[in-house]
N, C-alpha and C positions, 0 to 999 in steps of 0.2 A: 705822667699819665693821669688824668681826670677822669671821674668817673661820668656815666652818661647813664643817669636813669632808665628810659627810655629803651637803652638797648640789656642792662644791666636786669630786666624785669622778664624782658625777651624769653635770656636762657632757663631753663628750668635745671637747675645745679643742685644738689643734693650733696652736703655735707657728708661724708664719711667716716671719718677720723680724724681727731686733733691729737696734740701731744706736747711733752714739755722736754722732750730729751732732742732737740734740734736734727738734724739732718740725718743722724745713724739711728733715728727714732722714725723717723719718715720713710726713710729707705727701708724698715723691717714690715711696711705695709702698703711695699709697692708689687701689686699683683700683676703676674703677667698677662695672665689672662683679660684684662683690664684695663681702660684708657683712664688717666686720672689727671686734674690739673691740680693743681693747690697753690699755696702761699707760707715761705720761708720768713722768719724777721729775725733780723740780726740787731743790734746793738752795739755801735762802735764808739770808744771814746769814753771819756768820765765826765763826772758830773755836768756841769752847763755844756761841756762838748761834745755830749753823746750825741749820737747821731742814728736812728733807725732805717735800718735801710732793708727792703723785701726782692724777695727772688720769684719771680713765677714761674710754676713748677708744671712741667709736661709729660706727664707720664707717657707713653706708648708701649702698651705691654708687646714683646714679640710673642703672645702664644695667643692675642686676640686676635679673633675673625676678620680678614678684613673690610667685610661688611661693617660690622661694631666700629672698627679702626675711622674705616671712612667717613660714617657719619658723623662721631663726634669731632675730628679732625676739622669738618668743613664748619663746624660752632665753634672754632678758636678765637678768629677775632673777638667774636661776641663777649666769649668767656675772660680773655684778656679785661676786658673792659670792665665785666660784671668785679673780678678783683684788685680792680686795679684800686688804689696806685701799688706803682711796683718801680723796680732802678734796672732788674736784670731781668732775661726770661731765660730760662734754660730746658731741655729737651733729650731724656734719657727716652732707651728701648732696656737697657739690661740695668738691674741695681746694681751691679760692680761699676757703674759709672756715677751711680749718686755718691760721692764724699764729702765730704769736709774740702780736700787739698784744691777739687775740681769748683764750687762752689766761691771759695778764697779768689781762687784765681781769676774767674767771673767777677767778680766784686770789686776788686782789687785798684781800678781806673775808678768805678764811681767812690770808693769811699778818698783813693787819695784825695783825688779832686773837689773834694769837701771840705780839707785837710780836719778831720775829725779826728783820728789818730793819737794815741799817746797823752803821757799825763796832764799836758796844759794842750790839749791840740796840735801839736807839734810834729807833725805825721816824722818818721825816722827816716832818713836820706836814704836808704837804699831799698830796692825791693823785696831782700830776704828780712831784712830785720822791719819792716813793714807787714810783709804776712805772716812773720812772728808776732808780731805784736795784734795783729787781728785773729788771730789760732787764740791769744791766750783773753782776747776779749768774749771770743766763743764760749770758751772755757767755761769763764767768771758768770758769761749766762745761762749757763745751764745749771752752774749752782746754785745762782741765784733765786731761779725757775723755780728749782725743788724746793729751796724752802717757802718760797712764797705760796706754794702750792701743799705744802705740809701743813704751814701755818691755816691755810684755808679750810682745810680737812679738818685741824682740830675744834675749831669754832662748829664746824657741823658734824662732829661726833665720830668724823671717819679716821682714818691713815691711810697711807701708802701698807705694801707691804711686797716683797720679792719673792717670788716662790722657788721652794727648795727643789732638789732633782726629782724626786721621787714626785711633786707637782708639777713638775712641765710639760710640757706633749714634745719637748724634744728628746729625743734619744743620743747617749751621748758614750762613749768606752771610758772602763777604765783609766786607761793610758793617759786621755785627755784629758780626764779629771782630774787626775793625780798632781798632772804640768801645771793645771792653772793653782792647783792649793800649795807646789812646791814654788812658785812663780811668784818674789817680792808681791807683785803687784796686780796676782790672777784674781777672775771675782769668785771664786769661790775661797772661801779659806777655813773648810773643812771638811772630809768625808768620813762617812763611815763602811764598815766592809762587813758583812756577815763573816763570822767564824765559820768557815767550812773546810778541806781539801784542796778544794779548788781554788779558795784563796783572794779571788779578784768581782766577789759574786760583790756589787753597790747598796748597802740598807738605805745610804742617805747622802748629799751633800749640799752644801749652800754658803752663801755667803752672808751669814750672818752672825758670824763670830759663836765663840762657846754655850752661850747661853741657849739659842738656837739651835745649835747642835744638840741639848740637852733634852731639848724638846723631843728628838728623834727614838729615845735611847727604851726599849721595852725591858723591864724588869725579869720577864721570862726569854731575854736572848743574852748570847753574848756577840761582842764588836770589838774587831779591832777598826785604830783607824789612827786619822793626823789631823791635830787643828794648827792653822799657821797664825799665832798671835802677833799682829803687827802695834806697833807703836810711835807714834807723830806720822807725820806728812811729809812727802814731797823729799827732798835733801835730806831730811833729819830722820826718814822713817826709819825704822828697825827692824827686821822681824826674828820670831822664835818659831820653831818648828818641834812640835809635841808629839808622840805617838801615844795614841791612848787605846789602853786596854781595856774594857767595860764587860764583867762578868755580871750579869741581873741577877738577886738575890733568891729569884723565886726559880733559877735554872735548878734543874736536878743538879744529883752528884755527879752521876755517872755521866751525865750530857758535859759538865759541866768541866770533868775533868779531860774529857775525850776531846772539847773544843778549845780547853787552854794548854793544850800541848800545842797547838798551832799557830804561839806565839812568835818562835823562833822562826818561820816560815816566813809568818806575818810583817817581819818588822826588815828580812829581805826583800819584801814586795814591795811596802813603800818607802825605804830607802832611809839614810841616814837622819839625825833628828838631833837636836838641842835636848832634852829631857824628855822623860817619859812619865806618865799616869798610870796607876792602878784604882779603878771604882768599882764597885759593886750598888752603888744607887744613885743618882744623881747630885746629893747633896756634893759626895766626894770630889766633883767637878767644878764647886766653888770656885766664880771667878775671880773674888781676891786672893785667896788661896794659890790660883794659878800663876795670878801675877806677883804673888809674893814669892812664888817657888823661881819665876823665870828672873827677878832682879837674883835673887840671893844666889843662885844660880851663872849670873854673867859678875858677880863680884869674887866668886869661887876661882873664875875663869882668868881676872885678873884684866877681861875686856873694858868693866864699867869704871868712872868713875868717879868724881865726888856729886857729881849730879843725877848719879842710879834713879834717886827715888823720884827726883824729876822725872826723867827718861821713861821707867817704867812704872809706869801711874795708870790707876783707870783713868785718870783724866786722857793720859798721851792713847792709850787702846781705845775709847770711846771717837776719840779724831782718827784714828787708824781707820777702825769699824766704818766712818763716814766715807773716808776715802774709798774702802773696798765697796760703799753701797754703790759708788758713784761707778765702779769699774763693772760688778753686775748690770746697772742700768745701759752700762756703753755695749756689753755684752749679751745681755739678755733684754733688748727693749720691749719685746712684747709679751715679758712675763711677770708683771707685774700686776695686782691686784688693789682695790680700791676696797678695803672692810669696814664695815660697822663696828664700831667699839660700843656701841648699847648691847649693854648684858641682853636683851629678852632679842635680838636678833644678830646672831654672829656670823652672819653671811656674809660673802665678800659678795661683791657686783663687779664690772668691770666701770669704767668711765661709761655715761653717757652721751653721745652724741647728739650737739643742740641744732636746732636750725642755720644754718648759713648765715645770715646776715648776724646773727649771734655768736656765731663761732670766729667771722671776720673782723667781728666787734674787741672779740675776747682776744686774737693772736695781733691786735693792733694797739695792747694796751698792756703798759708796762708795767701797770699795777698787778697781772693777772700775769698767770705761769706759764700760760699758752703762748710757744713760738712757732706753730707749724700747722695747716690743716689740709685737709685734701679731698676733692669733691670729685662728683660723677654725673653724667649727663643722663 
């Protein structure tokens, strides 16, 4: 697919949104209401036999007019052209059909046939251990996204940053929150509960390990709650499950003592645990601290052992942490924020959206983090 100037100038296309979290990132800003086309980029293969290969993306929302439907329908070819080049074209109405598995499977002819594949190029003889191996190249690019795209932020003063429950605009229960922080591998991994009766009332959660948590913590409340400390990656991960108690120093007595009787309630509600905290100010939440209590702790246990201090390291929690940012990204695509780190302005922004031919420039260049965008007529 060659581009044709000529017709490419034609359509008037307006960039919407880009993104760096691939396909389940696109998919969290496909409106129904909405006809949308865009551009997927993959990357298959290592080093000299990577191979970039693009999908062209068809939105047709089922809840738009089909006046709206119609007209931009009949600028398809056009639009094709305006993005092209591209290997595949593909064409959803409902987002439970944008995936990853659907996407593979489309692809799957043009990248064997490239034979791009595998560590020297060597695509794998059959076609399960083939879409395996393009699943775990997807993977590798979405990591690789973020930090190129981290890396970028710091040079101009920004970061990334995920936002907690209490910042989201979704609404979510108990129950579910609990699964994903009791869940090896949920993105959240830790909440916190107001002290009350009622027992299941949310002050906080997110996925951003202890330290974050701490952030949450008001000096004139108290919290129960659970943070899941994990450790290494993948195979090797570990986790601990804490229940913490957080009485604030500045709580009355009488409040004080009227809301730590509802501990024993508390710690039926979120269910069994590895160890337990008592704090009264934040310092007491000390992450070495915490991770010194949870080794000594699994050598008590008689689970660890002679490589404990390996195992349970800030080093091994700090690659845990990475791991779980990457499970809220898969989770929470569209909650994420872009902040200033200059002291005299602490505002977050969200990303902004560049012109078209800039945004086509940016998701076609492997230097930059951008692998998705998606336009409107």
């Amino acid at each position: 697919h060659s581009i044709h100037p000529s017709t490419a100038t034609m359509v008037a296309l307006t960039c919407v949104a880009r993104g760096i979290g691939g396909v389940d990132d696109l998919r969290a800003h496909l409106d129904p209401s909405r006809v949308f086309f865009g551009v997927l980029r993959f990357t298959f293969g290592k080093g000299t036999f990577a191979r970039d290969k693009y999908v062209f993306v068809h939105w047709n929302g089922d809840a738009c007019s089909v006046v709206k439907r119609g007209r931009a329908n009949a600028q398809k070819q056009a639009v094709e052209e305006a993005l092209s080049p591209w290997h595949v074209s593909m064409s959803f109405i409902e987002q439970s059909e944008c995936t990853v598995d659907r996407v593979v499977e489309e692809l799957y002819r043009v990248v064997v046939s490239d034979g791009a594949l595998g560590e020297n190029g060597t695509t794998p003889p059959s076609y399960e251990a083939a879409v395996a191996t393009m699943k775990s190249d997807i993977a590798n690019q979405l990591v690789e996204a973020k930090k190129i795209y981290e890396e970028g932020l710091g040079s101009t003063g920004k970061r990334l940053r995920m936002l907690t429950l209490r910042e989201m605009t979704r609404e979510m229960q108990f129950r579910e929150v609990l699964q994903l922080v009791r869940s090896d591998t949920g993105a959240f991994n830790w909440l916190l509960l107001n002290a009350s009766v009622h027992g299941t009332e949310i002050a906080n959660a997110g996925g951003g390990g202890v330290e974050e948590m701490c952030n949450s913590l008001e000096s004139d409340q108290v919290y129960f709650g659970l943070v899941r400390m994990g450790f290494g990656k993948g195979v090797f991960r570990r986790c601990k499950l804490i229940f913490i108690h957080y009485s604030g120093e500045d709580v009355n007595a009488l409040r004080r003592g009227k809301l730590n009787a509802e501990e024993e309630s508390m710690r039926r509600i979120v269910g069994s645990v590895n160890l337990s905290q008592f704090a009264a100010t934040r310092d007491e939440l000390n992450l070495s601290d915490l991770i010194e209590r949870v080794k000594n702790t699994t050598l008590l246990d008689g689970e660890a052992n002679d490589n404990a201090s390996d195992l349970y390291s800030l080093e091994s929690y700090m690659v845990a942490v990475e791991e779980d940012s990457e499970a809220m990204k898969r989770e929470f695509a569209d909650e994420i924020v872009v902040e200033t780190t200059n002291e005299e302005n602490g505002s977050s922004e969200k990303d902004k959206v560049p012109p078209l031919g800039e945004a086509l420039e940016s998701i076609r260049s492997r230097r930059q983090p951008w692998n998705w965008l998606l336009c409107e007529l």
